[in-house]
C-alpha angles and dihedrals in degrees: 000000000000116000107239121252146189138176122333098337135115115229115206120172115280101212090057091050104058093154098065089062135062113268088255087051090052090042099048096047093050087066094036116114089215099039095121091057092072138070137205122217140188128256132173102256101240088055103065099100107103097245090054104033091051096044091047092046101048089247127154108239087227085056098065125072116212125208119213126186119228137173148176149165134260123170092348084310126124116222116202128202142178112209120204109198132162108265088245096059128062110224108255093245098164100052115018095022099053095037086055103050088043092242139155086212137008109195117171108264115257100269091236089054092042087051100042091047109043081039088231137115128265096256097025094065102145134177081223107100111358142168124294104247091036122117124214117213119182138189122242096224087063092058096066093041100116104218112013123202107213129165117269093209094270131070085232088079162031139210123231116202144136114284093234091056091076088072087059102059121102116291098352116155110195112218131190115239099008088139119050 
């Protein structure tokens, strides 16, 4: 099978490069039935936020999939969810989200607990990998996204993958309209 590609990076596979992904990214694609359908490619580390990375490389915005960590309350109980969303959209936290998750409130989660508890880095955040007790929720429209662009849990780095493949990871609920 042919690694995906965009724009001016180089995909290399990912399972064969397990340096260039956190340790639960590494983890999670070596168990993963469709690892060898994604690539991981080099980027230069201060430009891993979406705006900068896509510009630099060449990518198309509409191309990238962004996770982002929320969470809410519900009877003295904390609901966690990672929301993939397109690049060019924001996750309707305060409706669907929230809705979703039954709670009273969804807020983003602060970005040092996000990182220390999904043991990535700010930038890298990934669906890939993430914490038992956490929900995914992903966005339809990032299911039939070709080539998606996602986080590989460091900012060194990127993932590559067919879009559809993000409904295949564990535990990932697509939902309609999650990015608006």
């Amino acid at each position: 099978m042919d690694l995906p590609r965009i724009g001016t990076l180089e995909s290399l596979p990912a399972l064969a490069h397990p340096e260039l992904l956190g340790p639960t990214v590494a983890r999670a694609l070596a168990g993963w039935d469709y690892a060898s359908e994604v690539a991981v490619v080099k980027i230069d580390p201060t430009l891993a936020d979406t705006a900068a990375m896509t510009e630099a490389y060449d990518v198309p915005l509409t191309a990238s999939a962004n996770c982002v960590v929320v969470s809410g309350r519900r009877d003295g109980e904390e609901r966690v969810a990672a929301c993939v969303v397109r690049a060019d959209t924001r996750a309707d936290v305060n409706n669907l989200v929230r809705r979703t998750l039954d709670v009273r409130k969804a807020s983003f989660q602060a970005m040092d607990r996000a990182v220390e508890e999904s043991d990535m880095e700010y930038g890298g955040i990934t669906p890939v990998g993430l914490p038992d007790g956490w929900r995914l929720l992903v966005d339809a429209a990032c299911v039939a996204i070709d080539v998606a662009i996602i986080g590989s849990g460091v900012r060194r780095s990127k993932l590559l993958l067919p879009g559809h493949r993000l409904a295949d990871l564990p535990g990932a609920e697509v939902v309609e309209s999650l990015g608006r």
